[in-house]
Each structure stands twice: as C-alpha cells, then as structure tokens.
C-alpha positions in Angstrom: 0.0 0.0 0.0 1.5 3.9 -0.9 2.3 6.3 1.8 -0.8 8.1 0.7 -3.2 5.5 0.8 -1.9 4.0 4.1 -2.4 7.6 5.2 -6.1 7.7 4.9 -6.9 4.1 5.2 -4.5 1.8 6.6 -2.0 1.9 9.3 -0.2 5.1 8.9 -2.7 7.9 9.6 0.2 10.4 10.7 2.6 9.9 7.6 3.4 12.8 6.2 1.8 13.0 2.9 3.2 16.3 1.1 4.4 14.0 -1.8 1.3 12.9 -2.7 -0.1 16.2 -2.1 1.7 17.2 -5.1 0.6 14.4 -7.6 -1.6 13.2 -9.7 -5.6 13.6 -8.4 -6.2 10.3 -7.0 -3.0 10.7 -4.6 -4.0 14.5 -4.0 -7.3 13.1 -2.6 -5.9 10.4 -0.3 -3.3 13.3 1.2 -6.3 15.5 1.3 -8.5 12.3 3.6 -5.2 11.9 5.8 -4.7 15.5 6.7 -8.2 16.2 7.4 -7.6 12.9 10.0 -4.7 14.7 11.7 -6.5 18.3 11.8 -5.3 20.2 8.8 -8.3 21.3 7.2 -6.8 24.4 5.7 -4.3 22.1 4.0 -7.0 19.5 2.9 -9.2 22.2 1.8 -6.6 23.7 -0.4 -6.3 20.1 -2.1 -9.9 19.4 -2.2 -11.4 22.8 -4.3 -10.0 22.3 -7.3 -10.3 18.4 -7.2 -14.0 19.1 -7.0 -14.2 21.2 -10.0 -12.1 18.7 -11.7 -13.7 16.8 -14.6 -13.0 13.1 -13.0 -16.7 12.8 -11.7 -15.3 9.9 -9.2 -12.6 12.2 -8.0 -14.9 15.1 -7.8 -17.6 13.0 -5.8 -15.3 12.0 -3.4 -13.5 15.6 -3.0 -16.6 17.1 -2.1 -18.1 14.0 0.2 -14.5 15.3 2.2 -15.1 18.7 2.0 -18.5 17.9 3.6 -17.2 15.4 6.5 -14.5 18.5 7.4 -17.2 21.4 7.6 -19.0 18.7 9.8 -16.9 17.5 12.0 -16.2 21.4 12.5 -20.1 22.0 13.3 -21.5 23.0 10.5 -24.1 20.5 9.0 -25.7 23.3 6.4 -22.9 23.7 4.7 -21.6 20.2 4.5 -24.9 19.5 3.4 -24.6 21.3 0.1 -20.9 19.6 -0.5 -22.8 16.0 -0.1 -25.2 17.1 -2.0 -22.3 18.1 -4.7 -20.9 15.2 -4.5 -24.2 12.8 -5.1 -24.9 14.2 -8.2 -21.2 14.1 -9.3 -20.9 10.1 -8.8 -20.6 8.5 -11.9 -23.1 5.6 -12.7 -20.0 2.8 -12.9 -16.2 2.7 -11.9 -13.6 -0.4 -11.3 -13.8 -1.5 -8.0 -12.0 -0.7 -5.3 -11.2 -2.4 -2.3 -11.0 0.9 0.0 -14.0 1.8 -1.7 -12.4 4.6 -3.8 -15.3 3.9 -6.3 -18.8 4.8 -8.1 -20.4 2.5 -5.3 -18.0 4.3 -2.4 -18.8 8.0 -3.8 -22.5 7.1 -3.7 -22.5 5.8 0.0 -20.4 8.4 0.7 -22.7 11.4 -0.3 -25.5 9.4 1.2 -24.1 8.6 4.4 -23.0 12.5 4.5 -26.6 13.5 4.0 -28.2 11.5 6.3 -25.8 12.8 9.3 -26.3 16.4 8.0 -30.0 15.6 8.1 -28.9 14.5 11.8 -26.8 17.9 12.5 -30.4 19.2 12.0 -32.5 17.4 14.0 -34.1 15.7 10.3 -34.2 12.3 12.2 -36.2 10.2 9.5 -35.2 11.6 6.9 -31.9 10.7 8.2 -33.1 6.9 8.3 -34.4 7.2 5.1 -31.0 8.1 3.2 -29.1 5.5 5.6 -31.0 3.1 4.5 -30.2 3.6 0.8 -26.6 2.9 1.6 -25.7 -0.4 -0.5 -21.7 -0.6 0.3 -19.4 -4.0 -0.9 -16.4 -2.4 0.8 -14.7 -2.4 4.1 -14.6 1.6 4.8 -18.6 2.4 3.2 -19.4 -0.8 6.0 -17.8 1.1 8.5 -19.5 4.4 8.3 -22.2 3.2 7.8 -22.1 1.5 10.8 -20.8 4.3 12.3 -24.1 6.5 10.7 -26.3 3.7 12.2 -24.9 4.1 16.2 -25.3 8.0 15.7 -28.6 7.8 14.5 -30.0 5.5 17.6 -27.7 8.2 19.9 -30.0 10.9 18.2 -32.9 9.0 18.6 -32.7 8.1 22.3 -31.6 4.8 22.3 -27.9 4.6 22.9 -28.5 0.9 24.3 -29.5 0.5 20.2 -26.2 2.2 19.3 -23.7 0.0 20.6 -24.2 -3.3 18.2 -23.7 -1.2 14.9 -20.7 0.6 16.7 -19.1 -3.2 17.6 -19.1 -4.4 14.0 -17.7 -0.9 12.8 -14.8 -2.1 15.1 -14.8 -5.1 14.4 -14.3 -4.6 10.2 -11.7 -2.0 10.9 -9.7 -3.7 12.7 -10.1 -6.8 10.3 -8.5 -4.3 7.8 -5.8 -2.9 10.3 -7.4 0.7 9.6 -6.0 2.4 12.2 -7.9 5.8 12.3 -11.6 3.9 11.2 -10.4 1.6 14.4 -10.0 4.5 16.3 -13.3 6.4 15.4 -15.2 3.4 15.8 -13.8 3.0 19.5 -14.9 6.4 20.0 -18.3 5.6 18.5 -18.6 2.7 20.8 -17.5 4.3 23.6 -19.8 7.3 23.2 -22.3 4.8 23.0 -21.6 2.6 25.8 -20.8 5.7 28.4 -24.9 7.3 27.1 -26.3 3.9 27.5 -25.5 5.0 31.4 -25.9 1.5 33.1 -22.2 1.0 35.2 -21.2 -1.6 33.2 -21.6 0.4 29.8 -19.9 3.2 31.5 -17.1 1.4 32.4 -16.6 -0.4 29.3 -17.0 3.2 27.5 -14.6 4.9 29.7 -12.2 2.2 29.2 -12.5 2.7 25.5 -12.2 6.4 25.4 -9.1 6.4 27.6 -7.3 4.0 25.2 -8.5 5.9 22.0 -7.0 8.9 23.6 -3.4 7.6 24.3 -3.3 6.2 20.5 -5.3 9.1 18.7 -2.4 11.2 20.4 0.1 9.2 19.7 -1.1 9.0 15.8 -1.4 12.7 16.1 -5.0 12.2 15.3 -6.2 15.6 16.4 -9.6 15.4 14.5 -10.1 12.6 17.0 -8.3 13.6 20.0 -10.5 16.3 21.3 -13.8 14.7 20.9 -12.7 11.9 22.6 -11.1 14.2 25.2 -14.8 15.7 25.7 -16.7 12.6 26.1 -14.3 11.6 28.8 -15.0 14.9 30.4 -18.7 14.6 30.6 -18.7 10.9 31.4 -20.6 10.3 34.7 -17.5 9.2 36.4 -15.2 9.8 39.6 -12.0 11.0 39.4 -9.1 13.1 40.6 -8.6 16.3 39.8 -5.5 16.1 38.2 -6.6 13.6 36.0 -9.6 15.7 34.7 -7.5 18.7 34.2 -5.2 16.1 31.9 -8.2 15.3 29.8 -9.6 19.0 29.8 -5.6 20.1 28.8 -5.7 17.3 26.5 -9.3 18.3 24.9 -8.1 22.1 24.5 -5.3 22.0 22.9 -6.0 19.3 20.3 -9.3 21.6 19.0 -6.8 24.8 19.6 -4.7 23.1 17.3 -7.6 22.1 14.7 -8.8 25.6 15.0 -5.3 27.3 14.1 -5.5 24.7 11.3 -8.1 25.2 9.8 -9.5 27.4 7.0 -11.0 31.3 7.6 -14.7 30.2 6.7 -13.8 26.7 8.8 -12.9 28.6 11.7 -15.9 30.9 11.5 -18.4 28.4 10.9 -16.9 26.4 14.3 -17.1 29.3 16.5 -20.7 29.9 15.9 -21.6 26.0 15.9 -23.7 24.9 18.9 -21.8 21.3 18.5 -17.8 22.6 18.9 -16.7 23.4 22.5 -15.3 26.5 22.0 -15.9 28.2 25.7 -13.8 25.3 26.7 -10.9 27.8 24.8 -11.5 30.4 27.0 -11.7 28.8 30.2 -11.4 25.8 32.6 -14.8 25.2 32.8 -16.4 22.1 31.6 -18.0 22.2 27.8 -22.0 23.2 27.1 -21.6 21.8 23.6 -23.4 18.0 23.5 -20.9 15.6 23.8 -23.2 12.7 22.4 -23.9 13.1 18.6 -23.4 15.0 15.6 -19.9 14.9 15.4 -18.8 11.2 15.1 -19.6 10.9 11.3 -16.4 10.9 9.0 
C-alpha cells in the first residue's frame, strides 16, 4: 500500500503526505482524507477545491463528500450538506472497484451517508433513516461508516442501548483491515455509545475505551479525533481526581486549539458559531456546554 493511501486508510494515519499532495488527483485526494484525520483542514481544503471542479466525476464526488465530513466534523451540517449534495450528483453511474472503496459504489455511500448525518446535525431524524437506509456498500470503509451513521442515529434517537451493536461491527471490520484511524473512530463511536447507554457496566466499558483511544489518537497525532474523545471523557458520569480531569480538559483544549489554528478562515468561523464545537472550553477551565453525544462522530 503507498504512503498516501496508508495515510487515509491503513496503518499510517500520521505519515506525512506532502508528496502525494503534489501528484496526480487520485493521490491529491488520499493526502487530502489523511490530513483532514490529523487536523489540517486548511491544507485539505486547499487540495480538495479544485479536485472538486475537476472533470473526473469519481474524483470530484469523493473531494466534495471530504469537503462535507471537514465542515462537519467542525459544526456546520448546512454547509456540508450542500458539498454532499455536490458530491451525489457528481458520482458516476460505474467505476472499477476498489477495495477501500475509492469507487462509483463508495462516492455514492459516501454522499448518502454524509446527507443522512447532515439531516442528523439538524434534528431531520427520519429523513436521516431514510437516506441510511439507501446505503448499499461491498467495501470495508462504506461498512464502516455506515455502521458508524447507524450508532449516531439511535444516539440521536434516544436509544444509545441501540447504538452499541452497529458501533461493535464498525470495530470489528476496521480492525479486520488494520485501519488504524476507522479503528480509532469506531472505539470512540462505541465508547460514546456505551458511556450514554449510562448502566455502570456500559460506562465502564465506554470509559475504558475512550481512555485508550485517547493515548493512541495522540500518539497518531489524530487531532480530529483527540479532542472529541477528550470531551466525552469529560462529561462521562465518572469519579476521578482532579488532576486527571485537568489532563483530559488540557488534553481536549489543545487538540481543538490546534484544529482551530489549522483550519480554513470560513472553517474557523463556521466552528465558533456551531452549537456542536466546544469552544468556551478555549477560553476557560470550565467544563463544555456543547453536546458531547452526537453530531460529530460521522467521517
């Protein structure tokens, strides 16, 4: 597997990818997937815009379904909603398969899956089901998100008990794959799950979970995934010292400090009037307001 590819899907998520960033579109996307994994959606962004007006249709579906997952996992579901939306009609009828899912059948789950958790972001619950339930996926990665779409949705619904099955088999074909950062996000999907479910077991095994993804999404440099992973630890419902929830807190701050300095003027204005990003947390030691549950666990 390339540097590039690895990058985004396999078992280096922290490579550095500024070769590929300068070749041909197919590697320009896969740099583009692995920086927005480590937090530099400015960088991303600036490979992404002109991949979308490119005149590959595959490349251009999957550029925007990217542009989308960034502006969402940075609070704003309106405006990724228009990039899915881009990137449905963009997806060509038929491709060669791919085994990452870098395909007609991948861009279309992609847009889909992107929809239904912007329909999510805005409280569109069945219409949400409805476009999930379009999803037909043969790969790996369109099985994992759509897993991971399915959890958020029963989160969103109220029935986070509901949410931890599709979360476990998310895990459980990442890490048949050795994806490192789709194993990672789907222990933070599963964790989520487990520590909303609420019952001390499932908050245990949740905790357990987040705590782990922490140490590895830091160590990966993972910052897209380090500070919501930080924040569910922080509102978990359990006991501990004080130093150990000023770690987390520290740890939670400056990973989205970092995502925030690294990201795009429009990305950084969009965030700081989201009602999903934490951004009080920024300007003091007080714990979050923003919802630690949903909305922002959908690549």
């Amino acid at each position: 597997m390339d540097t590039a590819r690895a990058a985004a899907f396999g078992d280096r998520p922290g490579a550095d990818v500024r070769r590929a960033a300068a070749g041909p579109p197919r590697e320009r996307w896969f740099a583009a997937v692995a920086l927005g994994g480590q937090g530099h959606y400015a960088a991303a962004a600036t490979l992404l815009h002109p991949l979308v007006r490119s005149g590959d249709r595959l490349i251009a579906s999957l550029a925007a379904s990217t542009l989308a997952s960034h502006r969402r996992q940075l609070g704003s579901h309106a405006t990724a909603r228009r990039f899915d939306a881009l990137a449905l009609a963009a997806a060509p009828a038929d491709s060669a398969p791919d085994h990452d899912g870098v395909d007609a059948a991948g861009a279309r789950a992609d847009a889909l899956l992107g929809l239904a958790a912007d329909a999510l972001g805005a409280g569109r619950l069945r219409e949400a089901r409805r476009l999930h339930a379009r999803v037909v996926t043969p790969s790996w990665r369109g099985t994992v998100r759509k897993h991971w779409v399915a959890a958020e949705i029963e989160l969103a619904a109220g029935y986070p008990q509901r949410a931890v099955e599709p979360a476990e088999r998310a895990l459980e074909h990442a890490e048949a794959v050795g994806a490192t950062r789709h194993i990672l996000k789907s222990g933070l999907v599963l964790g989520t799950a487990s520590v909303v479910w609420g019952t001390p077991e499932s908050v245990d095994r949740g905790v357990r979970l987040l705590q782990c993804d922490l140490t590895h999404t830091d160590r990966h440099g993972l910052l897209s995934l380090s500070w919501p992973t930080a924040l569910v630890l922080l509102t978990s419902p359990v006991v501990r010292n004080d130093a150990e929830t000023e770690r987390i807190r520290k740890s939670a701050v400056n990973a989205l400090s970092c995502v925030l300095r690294r990201a795009d003027p429009i990305s950084r204005r969009l965030a700081a009037h989201s009602p999903w990003i934490p951004t009080a947390l920024l300007r003091s030691g007080e714990p979050p307001n923003a919802d630690a549950q949903p909305n922002f666990l959908t690549d």
